[in-house]
MARDREN-862843 format. One record per atom (N, C-alpha, C): x, y, z; residue number from 1; atom name. Coordinates in Angstrom, 1 decimal, always signed. Layout:
% residues N
+--------+--------+--------+-----+----+
:      u :      v :      w :   k :  a :
+--------+--------+--------+-----+----+
:      X :      Y :      Z : NUM : CA :
...
+--------+--------+--------+-----+----+
***
This chain:
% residues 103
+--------+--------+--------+-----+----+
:      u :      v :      w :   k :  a :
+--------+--------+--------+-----+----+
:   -8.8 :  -38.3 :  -10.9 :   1 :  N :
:   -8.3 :  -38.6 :   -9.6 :   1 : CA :
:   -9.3 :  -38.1 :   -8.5 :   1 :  C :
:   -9.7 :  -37.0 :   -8.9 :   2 :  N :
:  -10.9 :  -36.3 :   -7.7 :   2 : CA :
:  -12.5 :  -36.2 :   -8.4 :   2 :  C :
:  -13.6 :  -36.3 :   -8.1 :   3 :  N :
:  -14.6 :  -36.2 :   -8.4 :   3 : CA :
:  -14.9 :  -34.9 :   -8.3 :   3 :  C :
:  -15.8 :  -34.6 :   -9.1 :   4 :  N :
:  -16.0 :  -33.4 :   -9.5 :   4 : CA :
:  -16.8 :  -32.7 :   -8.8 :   4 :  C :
:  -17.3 :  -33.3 :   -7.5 :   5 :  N :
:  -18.1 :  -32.9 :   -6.3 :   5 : CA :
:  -16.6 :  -32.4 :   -5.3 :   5 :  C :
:  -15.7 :  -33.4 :   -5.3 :   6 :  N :
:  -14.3 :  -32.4 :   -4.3 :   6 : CA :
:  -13.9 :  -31.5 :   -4.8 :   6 :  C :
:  -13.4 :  -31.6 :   -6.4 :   7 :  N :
:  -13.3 :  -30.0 :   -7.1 :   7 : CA :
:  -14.1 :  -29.1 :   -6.7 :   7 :  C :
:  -15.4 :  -29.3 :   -6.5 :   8 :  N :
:  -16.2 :  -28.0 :   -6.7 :   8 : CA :
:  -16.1 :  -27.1 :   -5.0 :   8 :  C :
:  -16.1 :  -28.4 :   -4.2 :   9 :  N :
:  -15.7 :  -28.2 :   -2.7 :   9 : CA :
:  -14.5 :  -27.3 :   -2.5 :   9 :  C :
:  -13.7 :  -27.5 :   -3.3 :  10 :  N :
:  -12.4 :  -27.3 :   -2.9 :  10 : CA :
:  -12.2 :  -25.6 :   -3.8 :  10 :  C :
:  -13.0 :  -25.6 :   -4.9 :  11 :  N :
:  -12.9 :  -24.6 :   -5.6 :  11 : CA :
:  -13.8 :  -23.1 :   -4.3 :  11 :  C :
:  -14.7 :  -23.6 :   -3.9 :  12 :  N :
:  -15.6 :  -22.8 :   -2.7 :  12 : CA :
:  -14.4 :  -22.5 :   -1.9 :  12 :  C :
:  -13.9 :  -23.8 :   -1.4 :  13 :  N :
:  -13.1 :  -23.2 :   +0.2 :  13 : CA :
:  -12.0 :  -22.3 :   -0.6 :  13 :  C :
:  -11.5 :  -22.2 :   -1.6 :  14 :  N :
:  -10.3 :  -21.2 :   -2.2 :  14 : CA :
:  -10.9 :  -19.7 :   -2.5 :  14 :  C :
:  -12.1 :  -20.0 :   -2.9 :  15 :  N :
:  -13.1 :  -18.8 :   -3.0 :  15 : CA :
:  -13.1 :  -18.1 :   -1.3 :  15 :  C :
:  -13.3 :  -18.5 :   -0.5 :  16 :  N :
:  -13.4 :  -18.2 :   +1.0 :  16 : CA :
:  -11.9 :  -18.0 :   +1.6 :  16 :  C :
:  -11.0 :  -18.7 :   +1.1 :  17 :  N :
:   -9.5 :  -18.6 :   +2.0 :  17 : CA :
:   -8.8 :  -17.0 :   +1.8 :  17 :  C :
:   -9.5 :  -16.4 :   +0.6 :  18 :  N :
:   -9.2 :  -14.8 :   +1.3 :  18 : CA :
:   -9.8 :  -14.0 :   +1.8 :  18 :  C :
:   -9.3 :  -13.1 :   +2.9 :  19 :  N :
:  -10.4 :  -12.1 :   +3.3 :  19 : CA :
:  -10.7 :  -11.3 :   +2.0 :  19 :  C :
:  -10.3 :  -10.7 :   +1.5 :  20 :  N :
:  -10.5 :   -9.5 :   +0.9 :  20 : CA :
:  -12.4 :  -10.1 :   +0.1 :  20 :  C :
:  -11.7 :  -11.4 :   -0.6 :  21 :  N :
:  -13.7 :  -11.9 :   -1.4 :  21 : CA :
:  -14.5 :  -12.0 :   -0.2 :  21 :  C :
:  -14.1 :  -12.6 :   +0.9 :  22 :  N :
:  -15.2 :  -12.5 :   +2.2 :  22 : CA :
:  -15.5 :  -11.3 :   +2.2 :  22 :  C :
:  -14.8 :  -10.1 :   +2.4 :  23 :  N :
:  -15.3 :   -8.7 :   +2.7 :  23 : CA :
:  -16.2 :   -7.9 :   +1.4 :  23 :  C :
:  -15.7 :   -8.6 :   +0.6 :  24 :  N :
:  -16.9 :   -8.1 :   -0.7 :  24 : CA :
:  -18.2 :   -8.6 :   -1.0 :  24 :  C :
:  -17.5 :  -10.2 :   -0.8 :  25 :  N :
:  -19.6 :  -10.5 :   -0.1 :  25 : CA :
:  -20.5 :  -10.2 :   +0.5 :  25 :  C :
:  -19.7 :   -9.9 :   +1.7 :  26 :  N :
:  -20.3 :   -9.6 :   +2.9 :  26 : CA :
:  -21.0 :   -7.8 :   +2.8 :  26 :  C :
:  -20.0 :   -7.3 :   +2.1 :  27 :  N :
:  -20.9 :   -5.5 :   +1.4 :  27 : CA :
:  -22.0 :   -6.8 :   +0.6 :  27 :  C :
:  -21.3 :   -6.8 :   -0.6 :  28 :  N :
:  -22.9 :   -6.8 :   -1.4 :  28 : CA :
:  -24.2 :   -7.7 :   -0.4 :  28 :  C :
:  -23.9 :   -9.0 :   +0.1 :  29 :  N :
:  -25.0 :   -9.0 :   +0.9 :  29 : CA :
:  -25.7 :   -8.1 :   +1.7 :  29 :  C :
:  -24.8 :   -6.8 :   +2.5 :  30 :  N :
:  -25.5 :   -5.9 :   +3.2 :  30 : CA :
:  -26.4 :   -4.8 :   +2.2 :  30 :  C :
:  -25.5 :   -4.9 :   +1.1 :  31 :  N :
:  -26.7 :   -4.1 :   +0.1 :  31 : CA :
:  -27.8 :   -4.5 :   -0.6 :  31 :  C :
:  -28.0 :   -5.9 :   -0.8 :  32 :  N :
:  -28.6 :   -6.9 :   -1.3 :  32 : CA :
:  -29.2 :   -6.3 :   -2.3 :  32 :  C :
:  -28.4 :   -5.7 :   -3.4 :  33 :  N :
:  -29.1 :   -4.8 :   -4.6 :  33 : CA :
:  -27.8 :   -5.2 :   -4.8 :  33 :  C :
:  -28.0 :   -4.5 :   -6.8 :  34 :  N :
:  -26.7 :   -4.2 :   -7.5 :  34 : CA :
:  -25.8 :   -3.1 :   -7.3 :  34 :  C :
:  -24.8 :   -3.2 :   -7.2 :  35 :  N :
:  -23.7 :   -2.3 :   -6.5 :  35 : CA :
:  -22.8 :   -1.8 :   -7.9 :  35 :  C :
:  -23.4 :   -0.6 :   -7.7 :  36 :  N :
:  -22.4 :   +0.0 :   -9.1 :  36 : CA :
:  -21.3 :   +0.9 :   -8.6 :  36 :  C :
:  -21.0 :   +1.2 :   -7.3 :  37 :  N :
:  -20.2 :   +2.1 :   -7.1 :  37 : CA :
:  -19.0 :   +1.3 :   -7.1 :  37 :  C :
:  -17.8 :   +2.3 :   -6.3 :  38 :  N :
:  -16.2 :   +1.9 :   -5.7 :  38 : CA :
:  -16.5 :   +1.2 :   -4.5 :  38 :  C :
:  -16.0 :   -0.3 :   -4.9 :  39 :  N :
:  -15.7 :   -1.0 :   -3.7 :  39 : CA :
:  -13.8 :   -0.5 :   -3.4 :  39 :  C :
:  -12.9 :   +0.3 :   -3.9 :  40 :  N :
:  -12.4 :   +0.4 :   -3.5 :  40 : CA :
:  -12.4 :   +1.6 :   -2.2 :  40 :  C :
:  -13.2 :   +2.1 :   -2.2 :  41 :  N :
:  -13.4 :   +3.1 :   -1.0 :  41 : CA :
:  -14.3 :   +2.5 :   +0.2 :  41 :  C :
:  -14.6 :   +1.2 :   -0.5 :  42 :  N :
:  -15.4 :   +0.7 :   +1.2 :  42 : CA :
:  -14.4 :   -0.9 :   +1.6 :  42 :  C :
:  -13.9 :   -1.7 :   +0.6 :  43 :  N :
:  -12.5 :   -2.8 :   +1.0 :  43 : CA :
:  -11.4 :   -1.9 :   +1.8 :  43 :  C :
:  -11.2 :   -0.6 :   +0.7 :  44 :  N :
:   -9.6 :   -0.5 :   +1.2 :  44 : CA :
:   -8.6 :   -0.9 :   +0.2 :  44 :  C :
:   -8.4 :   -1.4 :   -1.0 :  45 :  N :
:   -7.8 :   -2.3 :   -1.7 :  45 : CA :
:   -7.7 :   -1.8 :   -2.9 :  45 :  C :
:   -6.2 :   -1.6 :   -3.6 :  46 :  N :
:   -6.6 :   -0.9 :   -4.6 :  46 : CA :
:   -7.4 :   -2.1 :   -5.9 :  46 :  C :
:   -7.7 :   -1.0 :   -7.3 :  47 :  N :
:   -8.6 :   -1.2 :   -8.1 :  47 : CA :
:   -8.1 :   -2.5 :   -8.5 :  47 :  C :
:   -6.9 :   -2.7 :   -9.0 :  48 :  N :
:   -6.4 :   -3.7 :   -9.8 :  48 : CA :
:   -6.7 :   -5.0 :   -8.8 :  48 :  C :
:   -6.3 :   -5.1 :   -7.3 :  49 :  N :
:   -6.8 :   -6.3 :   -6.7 :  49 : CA :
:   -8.1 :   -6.8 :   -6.1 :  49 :  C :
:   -9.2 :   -5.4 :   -6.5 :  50 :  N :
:  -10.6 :   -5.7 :   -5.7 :  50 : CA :
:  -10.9 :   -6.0 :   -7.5 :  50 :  C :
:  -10.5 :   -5.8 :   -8.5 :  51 :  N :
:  -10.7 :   -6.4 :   -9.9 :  51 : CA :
:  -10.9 :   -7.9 :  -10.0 :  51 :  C :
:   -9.5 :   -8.4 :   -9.6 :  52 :  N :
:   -9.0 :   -9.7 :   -9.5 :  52 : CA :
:  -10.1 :  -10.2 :   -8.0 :  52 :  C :
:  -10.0 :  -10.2 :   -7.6 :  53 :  N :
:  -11.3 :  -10.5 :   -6.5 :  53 : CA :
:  -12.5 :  -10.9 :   -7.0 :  53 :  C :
:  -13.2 :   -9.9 :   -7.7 :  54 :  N :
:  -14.2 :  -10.1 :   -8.3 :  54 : CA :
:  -14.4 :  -11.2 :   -9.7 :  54 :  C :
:  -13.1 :  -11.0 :  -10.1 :  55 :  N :
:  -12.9 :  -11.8 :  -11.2 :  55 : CA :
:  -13.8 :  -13.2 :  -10.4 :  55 :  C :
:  -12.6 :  -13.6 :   -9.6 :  56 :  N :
:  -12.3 :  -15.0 :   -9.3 :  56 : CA :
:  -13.9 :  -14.9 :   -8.9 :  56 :  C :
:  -14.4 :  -14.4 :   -7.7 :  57 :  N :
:  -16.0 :  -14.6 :   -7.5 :  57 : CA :
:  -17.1 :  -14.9 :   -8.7 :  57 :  C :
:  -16.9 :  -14.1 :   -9.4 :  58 :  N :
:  -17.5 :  -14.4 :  -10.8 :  58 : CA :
:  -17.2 :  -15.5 :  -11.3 :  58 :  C :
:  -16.6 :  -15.6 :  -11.6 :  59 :  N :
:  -15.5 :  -16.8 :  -12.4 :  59 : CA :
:  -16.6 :  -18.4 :  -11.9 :  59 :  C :
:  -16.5 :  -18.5 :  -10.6 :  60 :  N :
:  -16.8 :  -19.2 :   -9.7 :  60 : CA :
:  -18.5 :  -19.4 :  -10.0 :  60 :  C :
:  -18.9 :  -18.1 :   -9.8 :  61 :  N :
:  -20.3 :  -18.1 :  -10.0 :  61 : CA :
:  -21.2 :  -17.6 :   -9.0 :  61 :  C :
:  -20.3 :  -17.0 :   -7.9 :  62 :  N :
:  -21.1 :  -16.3 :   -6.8 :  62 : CA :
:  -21.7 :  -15.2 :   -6.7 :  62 :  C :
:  -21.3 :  -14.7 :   -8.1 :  63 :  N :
:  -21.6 :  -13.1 :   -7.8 :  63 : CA :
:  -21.7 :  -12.9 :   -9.9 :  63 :  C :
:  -22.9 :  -12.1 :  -10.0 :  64 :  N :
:  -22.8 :  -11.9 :  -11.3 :  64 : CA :
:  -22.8 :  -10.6 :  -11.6 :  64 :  C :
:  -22.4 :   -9.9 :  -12.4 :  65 :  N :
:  -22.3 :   -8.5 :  -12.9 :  65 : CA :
:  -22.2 :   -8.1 :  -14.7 :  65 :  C :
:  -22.9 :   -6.7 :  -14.6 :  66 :  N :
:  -22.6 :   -5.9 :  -16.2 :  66 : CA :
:  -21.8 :   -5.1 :  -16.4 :  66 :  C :
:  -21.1 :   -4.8 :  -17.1 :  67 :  N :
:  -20.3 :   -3.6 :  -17.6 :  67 : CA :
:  -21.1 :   -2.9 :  -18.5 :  67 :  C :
:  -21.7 :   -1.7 :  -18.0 :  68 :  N :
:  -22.0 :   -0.8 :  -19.1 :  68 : CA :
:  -21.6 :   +0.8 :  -19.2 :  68 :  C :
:  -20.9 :   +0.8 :  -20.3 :  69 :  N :
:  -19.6 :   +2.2 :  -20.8 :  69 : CA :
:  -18.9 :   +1.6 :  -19.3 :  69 :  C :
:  -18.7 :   +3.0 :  -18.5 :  70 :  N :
:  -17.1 :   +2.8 :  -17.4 :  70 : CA :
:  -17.9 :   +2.2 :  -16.1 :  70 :  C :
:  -19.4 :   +1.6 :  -16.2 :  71 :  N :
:  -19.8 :   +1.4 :  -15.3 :  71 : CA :
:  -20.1 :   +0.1 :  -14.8 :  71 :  C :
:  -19.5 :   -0.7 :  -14.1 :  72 :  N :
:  -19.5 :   -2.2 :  -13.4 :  72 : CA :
:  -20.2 :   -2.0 :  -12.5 :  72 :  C :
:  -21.6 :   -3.4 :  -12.7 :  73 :  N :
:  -22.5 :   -3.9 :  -11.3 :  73 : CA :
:  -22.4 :   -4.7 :  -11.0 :  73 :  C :
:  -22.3 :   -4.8 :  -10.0 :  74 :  N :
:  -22.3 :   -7.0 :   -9.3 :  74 : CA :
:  -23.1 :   -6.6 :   -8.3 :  74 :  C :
:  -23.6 :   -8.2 :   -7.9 :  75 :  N :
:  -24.6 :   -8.7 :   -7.1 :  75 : CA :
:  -24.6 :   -9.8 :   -7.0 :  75 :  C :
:  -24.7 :  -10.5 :   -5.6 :  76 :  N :
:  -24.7 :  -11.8 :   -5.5 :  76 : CA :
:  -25.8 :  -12.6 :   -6.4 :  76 :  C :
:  -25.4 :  -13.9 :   -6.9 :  77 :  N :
:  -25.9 :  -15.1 :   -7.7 :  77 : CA :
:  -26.7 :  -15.4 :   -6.6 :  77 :  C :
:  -27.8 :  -15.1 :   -6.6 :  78 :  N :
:  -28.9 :  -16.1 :   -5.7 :  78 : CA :
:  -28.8 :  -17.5 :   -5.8 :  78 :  C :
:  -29.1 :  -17.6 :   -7.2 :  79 :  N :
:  -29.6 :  -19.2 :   -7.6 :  79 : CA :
:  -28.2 :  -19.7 :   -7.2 :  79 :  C :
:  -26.7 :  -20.0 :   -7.8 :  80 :  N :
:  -25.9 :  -20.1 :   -7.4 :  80 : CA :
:  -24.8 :  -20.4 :   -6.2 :  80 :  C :
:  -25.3 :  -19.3 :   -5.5 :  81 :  N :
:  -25.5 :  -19.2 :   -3.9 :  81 : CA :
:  -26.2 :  -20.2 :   -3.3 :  81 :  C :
:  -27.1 :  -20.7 :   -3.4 :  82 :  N :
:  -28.0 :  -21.4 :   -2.8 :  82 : CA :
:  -27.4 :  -23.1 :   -3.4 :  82 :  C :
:  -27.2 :  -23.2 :   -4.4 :  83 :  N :
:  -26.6 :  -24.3 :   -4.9 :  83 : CA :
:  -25.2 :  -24.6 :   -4.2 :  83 :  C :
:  -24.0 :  -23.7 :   -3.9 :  84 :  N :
:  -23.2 :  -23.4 :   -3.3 :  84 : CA :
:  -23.2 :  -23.8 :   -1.5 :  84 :  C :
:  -24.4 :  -23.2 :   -1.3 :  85 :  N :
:  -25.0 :  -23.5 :   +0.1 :  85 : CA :
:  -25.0 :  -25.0 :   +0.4 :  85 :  C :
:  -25.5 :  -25.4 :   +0.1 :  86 :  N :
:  -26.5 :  -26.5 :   -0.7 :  86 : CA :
:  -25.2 :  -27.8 :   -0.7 :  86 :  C :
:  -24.1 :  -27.9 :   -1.3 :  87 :  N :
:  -22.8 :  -28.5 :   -1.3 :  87 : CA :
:  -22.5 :  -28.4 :   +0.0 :  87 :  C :
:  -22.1 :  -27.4 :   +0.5 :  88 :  N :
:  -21.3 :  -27.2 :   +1.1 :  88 : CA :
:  -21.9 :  -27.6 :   +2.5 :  88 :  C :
:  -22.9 :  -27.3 :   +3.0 :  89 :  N :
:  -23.5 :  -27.8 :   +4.0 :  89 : CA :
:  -23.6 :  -29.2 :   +4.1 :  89 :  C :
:  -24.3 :  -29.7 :   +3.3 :  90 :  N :
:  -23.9 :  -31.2 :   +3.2 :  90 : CA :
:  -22.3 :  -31.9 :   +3.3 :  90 :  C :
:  -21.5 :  -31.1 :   +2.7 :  91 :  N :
:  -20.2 :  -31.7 :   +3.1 :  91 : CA :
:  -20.0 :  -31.4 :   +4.4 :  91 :  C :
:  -20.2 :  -30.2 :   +5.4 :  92 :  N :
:  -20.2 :  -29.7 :   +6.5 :  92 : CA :
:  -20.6 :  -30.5 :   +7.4 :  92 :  C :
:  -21.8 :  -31.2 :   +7.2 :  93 :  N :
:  -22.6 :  -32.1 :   +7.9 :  93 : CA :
:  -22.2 :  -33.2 :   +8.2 :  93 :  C :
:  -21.3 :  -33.5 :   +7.9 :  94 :  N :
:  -20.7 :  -34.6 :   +8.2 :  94 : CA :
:  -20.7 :  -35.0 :   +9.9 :  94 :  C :
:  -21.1 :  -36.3 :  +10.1 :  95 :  N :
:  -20.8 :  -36.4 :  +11.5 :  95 : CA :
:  -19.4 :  -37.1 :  +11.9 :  95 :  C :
:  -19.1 :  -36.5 :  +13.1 :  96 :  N :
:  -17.7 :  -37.2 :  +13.6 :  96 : CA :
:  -17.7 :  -37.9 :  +14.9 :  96 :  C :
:  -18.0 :  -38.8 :  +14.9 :  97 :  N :
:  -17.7 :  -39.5 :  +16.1 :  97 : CA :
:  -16.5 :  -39.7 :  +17.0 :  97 :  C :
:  -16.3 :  -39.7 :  +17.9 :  98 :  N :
:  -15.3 :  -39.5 :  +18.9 :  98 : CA :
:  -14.6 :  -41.0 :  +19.1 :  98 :  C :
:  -13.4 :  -41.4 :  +18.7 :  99 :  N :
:  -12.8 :  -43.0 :  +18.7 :  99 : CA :
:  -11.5 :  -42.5 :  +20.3 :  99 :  C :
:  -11.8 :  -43.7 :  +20.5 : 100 :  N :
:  -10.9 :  -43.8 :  +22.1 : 100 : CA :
:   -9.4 :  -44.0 :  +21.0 : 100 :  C :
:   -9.8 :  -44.6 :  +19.9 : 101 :  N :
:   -8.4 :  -45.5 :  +19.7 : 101 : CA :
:   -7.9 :  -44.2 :  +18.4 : 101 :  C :
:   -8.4 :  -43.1 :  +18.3 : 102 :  N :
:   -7.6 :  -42.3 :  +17.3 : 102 : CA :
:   -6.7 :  -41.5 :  +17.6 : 102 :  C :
:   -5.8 :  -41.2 :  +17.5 : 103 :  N :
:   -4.5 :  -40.2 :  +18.0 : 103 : CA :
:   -5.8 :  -38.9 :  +18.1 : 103 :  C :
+--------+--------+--------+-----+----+
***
């Protein structure tokens, strides 16, 4: 029923419609390194939901990370990101013209 270009659109803006993944990008962007510490001491959020956060980002393909022994890194997906960009702007771009005759 939907092309696989609106899924992927639609999968982004769900990625975006919570703050808490906006405020986790927005750290790791400011660190633009891998981030092995507690994001829960810089979100605010306990472990189990800044977990689930990450999941989904991952999941998605925005953000990639290792587990090694008790230690988790993530870091934004460049390549990913840019491909993400890249959609999304284009759908963004869209021009809207102004009709006398539209509600």
């Amino acid at each position: 029923m939907y092309t696989d270009r609106q899924k992927e659109i639609a999968a982004f803006a769900k990625v975006f419609g919570h703050p808490a993944r906006v405020a986790i990008l927005e750290e790791l962007f400011t660190i633009d390194a891998c981030y092995c510490g507690d994001l829960v001491d810089i979100i605010g959020l306990a472990q189990s939901t800044i977990s689930q956060h990450l999941k989904e980002l991952k999941n998605l393909g925005l953000i990639k990370g290792t587990v090694e022994g008790p230690s988790i890194c993530y870091c934004i997906d460049h390549e990913n990101w840019s491909k993400m960009k890249a959609i999304m702007l284009e759908f963004l771009d869209h021009k809207v013209e102004l009709q006398d005759n539209c509600c």
